[in-house]
C-alpha positions as CSV (number, residue, x, y, z in Angstrom):
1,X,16.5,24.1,52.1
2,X,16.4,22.1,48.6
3,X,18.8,23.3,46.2
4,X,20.5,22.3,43.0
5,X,24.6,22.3,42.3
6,X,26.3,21.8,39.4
7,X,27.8,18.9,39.5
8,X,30.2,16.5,36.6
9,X,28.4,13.9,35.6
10,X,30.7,11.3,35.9
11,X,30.6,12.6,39.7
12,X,30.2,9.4,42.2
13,X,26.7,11.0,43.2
14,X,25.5,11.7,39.8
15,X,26.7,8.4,38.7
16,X,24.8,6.8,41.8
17,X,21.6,8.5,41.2
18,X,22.0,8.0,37.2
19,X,22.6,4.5,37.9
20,X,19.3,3.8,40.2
21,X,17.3,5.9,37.4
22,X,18.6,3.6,34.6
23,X,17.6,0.3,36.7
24,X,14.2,1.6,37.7
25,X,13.9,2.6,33.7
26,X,15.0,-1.2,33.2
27,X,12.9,-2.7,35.4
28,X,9.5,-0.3,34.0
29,X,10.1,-1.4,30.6
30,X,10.8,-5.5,31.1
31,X,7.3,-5.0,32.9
32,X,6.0,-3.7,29.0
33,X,8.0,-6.6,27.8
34,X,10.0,-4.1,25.8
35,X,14.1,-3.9,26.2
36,X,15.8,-0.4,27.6
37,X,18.9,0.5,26.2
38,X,21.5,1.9,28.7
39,X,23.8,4.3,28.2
40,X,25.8,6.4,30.5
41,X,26.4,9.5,29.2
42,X,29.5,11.3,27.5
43,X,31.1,13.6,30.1
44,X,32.4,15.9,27.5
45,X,28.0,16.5,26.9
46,X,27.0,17.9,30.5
47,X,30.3,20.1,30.2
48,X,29.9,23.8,29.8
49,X,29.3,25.6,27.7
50,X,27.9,22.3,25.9
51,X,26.0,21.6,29.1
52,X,25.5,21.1,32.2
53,X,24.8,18.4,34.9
54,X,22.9,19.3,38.5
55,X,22.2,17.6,41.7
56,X,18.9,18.5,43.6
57,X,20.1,18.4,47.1
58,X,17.6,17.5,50.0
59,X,17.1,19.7,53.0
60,X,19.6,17.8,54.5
61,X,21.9,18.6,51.5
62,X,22.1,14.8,50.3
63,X,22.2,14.1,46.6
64,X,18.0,12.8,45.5
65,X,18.1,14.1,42.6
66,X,19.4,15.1,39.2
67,X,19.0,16.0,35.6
68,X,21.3,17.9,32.6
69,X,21.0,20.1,29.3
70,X,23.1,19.3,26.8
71,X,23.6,21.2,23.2
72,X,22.3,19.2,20.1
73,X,22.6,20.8,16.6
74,X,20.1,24.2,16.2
75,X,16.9,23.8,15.5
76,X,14.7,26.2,12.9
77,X,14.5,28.7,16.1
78,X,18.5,28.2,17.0
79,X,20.5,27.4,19.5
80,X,18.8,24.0,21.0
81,X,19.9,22.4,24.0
82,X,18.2,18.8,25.1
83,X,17.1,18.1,28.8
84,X,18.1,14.8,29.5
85,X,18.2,12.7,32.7
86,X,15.8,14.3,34.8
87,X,15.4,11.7,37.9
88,X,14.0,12.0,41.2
89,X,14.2,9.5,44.0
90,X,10.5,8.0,44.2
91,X,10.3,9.0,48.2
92,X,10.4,12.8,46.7
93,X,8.2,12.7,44.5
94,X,5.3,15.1,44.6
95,X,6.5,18.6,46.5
96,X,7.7,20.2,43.6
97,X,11.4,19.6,42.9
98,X,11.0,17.8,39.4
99,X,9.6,21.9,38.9
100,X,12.4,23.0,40.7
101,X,15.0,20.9,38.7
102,X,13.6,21.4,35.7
103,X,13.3,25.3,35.7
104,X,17.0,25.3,37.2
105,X,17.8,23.5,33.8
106,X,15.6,25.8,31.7
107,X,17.7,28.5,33.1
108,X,20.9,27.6,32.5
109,X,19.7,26.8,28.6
110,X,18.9,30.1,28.4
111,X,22.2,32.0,30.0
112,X,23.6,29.8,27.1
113,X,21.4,31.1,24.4
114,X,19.5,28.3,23.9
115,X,16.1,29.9,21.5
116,X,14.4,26.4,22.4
117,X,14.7,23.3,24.8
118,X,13.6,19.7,24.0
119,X,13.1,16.2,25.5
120,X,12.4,12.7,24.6
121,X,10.1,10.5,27.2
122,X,8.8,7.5,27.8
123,X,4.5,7.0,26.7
124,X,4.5,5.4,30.6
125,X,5.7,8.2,32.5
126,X,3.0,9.9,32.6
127,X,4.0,11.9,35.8
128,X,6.7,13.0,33.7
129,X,4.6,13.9,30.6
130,X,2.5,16.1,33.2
131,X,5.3,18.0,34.1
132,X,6.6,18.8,30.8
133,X,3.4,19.9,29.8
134,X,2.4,22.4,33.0
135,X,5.7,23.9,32.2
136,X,5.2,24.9,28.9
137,X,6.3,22.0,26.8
138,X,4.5,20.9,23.6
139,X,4.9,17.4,21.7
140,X,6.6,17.9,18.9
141,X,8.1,15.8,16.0
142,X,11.2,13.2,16.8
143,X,14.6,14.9,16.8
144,X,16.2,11.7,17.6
145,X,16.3,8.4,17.3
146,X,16.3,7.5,21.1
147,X,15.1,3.7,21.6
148,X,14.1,4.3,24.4
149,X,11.6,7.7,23.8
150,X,8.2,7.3,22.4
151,X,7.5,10.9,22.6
152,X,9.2,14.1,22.2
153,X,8.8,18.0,23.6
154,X,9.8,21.2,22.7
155,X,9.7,24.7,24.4
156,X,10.6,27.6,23.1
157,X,13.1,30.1,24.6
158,X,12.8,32.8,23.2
């Protein structure tokens, strides 16, 4: 059965899957002639209660996927935490664990008392965009200065 567990992010699984994400992110943009910035991220971030870091685990129980919230300063609503990281491998794509991953992250923002989640994204991943949107995500306006994001999504929590 799939499942998610929370995991460090510096773990050596995490880092793996992080690490295939940021290449493939790499590789997407050179395509579009346009330079991604890497950046591991900050342990301290996915650390509860700032946040948290999970594996999706296969039936199998093998690390194919991940994704993290992490608290940002509040928003006009409140308490604001940022998904970030949200990866699947490509051979899983499609039966629903992005949903499931995602929704395990929503979750967790809220046992925190998060009143709203965001994300920055890519215009080219539209799959992504998709998913975002049929959960309940709207674009709003930049709350970063990501180089990498050309778009940006807000739910609210509460």
């Amino acid at each position: 059965m799939v499942s998610l567990r929370e995991t460090p992010v510096d773990d050596p699984a995490a880092h793996e899957l992080l690490a295939e994400y940021f290449a493939s992110r790499e590789i997407g943009f050179a395509h579009q002639n346009v330079v991604y910035t890497i950046t591991f991220p900050d342990p301290r971030a996915f650390t509860p209660p700032a946040g948290e870091f999970l594996l999706l685990l296969d039936d199998e129980d093998r690390p194919v996927g991940c994704g993290g919230i992490r608290r940002i300063p509040d928003g006009d609503r409140g308490v604001r935490y940022e998904v970030k990281h949200i990866y699947l491998k490509p051979e899983t794509r499609g039966r629903g664990w992005g949903r499931l991953l995602l929704d395990g992250l929503e979750e967790r923002a809220r046992a925190y008392g998060a009143a709203e989640l965001v994300l920055d994204t890519h215009h080219s991943l539209e799959a992504a965009a998709q998913l975002y949107r049929s959960t309940g995500f709207v674009e709003i306006a930049p709350f970063n200065e990501n180089p990498n994001a050309t778009r940006w999504y807000g739910k609210l929590l509460v």
